[in-house]
C-alpha positions in Angstrom: 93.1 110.0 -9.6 94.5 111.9 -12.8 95.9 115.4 -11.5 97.0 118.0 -13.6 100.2 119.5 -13.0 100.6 122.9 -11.5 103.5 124.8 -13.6 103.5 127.7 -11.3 104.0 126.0 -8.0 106.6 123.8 -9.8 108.3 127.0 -11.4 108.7 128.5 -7.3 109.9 125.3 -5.9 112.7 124.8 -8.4 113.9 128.4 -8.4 114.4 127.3 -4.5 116.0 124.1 -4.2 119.7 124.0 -3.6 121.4 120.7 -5.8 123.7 120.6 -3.1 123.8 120.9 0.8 125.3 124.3 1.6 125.8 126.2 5.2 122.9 128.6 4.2 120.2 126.0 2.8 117.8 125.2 5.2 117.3 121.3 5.0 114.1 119.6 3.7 112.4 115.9 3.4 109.4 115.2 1.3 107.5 112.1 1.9 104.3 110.3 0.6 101.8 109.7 3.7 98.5 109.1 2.2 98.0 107.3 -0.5 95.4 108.3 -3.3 92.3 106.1 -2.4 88.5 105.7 -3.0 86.4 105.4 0.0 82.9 105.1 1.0 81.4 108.3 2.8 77.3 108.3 3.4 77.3 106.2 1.0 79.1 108.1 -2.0 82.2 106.9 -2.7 84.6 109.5 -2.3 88.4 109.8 -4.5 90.7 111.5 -1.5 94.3 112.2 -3.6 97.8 111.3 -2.4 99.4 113.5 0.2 102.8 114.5 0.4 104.7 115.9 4.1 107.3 118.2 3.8 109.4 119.4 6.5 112.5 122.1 6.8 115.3 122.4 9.5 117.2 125.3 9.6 120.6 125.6 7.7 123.8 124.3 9.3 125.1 127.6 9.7 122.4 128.1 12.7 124.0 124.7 14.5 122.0 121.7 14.8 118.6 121.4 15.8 116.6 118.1 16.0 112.9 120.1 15.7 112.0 121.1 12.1 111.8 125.0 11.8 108.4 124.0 9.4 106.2 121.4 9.0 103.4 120.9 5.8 100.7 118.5 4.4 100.1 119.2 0.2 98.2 117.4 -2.0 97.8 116.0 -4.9 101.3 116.2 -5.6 104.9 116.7 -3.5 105.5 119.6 -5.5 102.3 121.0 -3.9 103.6 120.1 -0.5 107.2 121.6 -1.1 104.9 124.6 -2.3 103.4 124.8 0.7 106.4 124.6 3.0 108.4 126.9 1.3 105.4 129.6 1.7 106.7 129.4 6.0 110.3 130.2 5.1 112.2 133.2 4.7 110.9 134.3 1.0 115.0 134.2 -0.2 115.7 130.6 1.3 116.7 127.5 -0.6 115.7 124.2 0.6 118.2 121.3 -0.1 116.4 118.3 0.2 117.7 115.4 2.1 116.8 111.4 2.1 114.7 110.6 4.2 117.6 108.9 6.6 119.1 111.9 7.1 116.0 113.2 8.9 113.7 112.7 11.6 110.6 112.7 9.0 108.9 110.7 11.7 109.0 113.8 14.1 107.7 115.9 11.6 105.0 113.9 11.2 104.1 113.5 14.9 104.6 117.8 15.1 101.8 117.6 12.0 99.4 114.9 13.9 99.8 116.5 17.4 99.1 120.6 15.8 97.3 120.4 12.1 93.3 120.8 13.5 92.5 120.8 9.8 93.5 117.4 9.4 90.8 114.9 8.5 89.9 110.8 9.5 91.5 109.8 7.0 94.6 112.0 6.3 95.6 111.4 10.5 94.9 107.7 9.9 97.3 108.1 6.9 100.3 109.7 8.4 100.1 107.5 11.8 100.5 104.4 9.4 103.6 106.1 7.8 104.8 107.1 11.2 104.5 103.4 12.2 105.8 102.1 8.9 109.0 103.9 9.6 109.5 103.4 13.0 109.8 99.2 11.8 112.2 100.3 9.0 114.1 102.0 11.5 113.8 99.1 13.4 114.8 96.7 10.8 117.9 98.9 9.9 119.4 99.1 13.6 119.1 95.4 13.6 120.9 94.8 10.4 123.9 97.7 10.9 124.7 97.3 14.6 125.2 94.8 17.1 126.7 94.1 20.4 129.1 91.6 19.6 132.7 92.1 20.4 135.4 89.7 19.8 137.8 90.9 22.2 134.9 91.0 25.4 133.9 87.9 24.3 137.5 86.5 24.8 137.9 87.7 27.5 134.7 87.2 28.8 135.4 83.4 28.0 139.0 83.8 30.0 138.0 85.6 33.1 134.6 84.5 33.5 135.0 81.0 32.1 131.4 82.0 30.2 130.9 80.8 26.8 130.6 83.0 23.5 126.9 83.9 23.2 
């Protein structure tokens, strides 16, 4: 699906985005969720675009806060989404935008599942595979930068206990 870009919107959002963290910038993520597809409805296929959520925590000035302050669902385009969000913030607040590890994007998208009424079939089936995509790259991530091992327990483990090294 060929979109056309929306100058205006991306004209807003860039007068908005901080280029670095600061105390004062409330702190975004923008993910893909949906992907643009082509599906059959009554029999006429349909084109439904891509869909981008967005998500904002309050600045670090406020102290920390695990729940987003606002949550948002744009399409065709994350620009649209970013559009979106920045509509529920303070009209003078700049959005820094964060990777997506430095965020609980899968909150945000259980907040948008659990309150958006408006969302349809296909755009909740869309952001629950997201949410369970990340949840096994989280998964995969804990298993490959932590572990349990310790070389001093297991010494001692092996000493005291006379147990083997696991």
């Amino acid at each position: 699906m060929t979109v056309g870009r929306d100058v205006a919107a991306e004209g807003r959002v860039a007068r908005r985005l901080a280029p670095r963290p600061s105390p004062t910038s409330y702190v975004g993520v923008c993910v893909h969720v949906v992907a643009a597809a082509e599906r059959a409805e009554s029999g006429t296929s349909v084109a439904t675009p891509d869909h981008y959520l967005a998500a904002a925590w309050l600045p670090p000035a406020a102290g920390p806060s695990r729940w987003p302050e606002a949550v948002a669902i744009g399409s065709p385009t994350a620009t649209h989404a970013l559009d979106l969000l920045l509509c529920q913030l303070p009209a003078d607040a700049t959005l820094f935008l964060a990777g997506r590890d430095d965020v609980d994007a899968v909150l945000a998208a259980e907040i948008l599942l659990e309150v958006d009424r408006n969302l349809e079939a296909y755009q909740r089936e869309g952001v629950a595979r997201f949410v369970e995509a990340e949840r096994a790259r989280t998964t995969q991530a804990i298993a490959a930068r932590y572990t349990d091992r310790d070389a001093g327990f297991e010494r001692f483990r092996a000493r005291v206990l006379g147990a083997p090294a696991r």
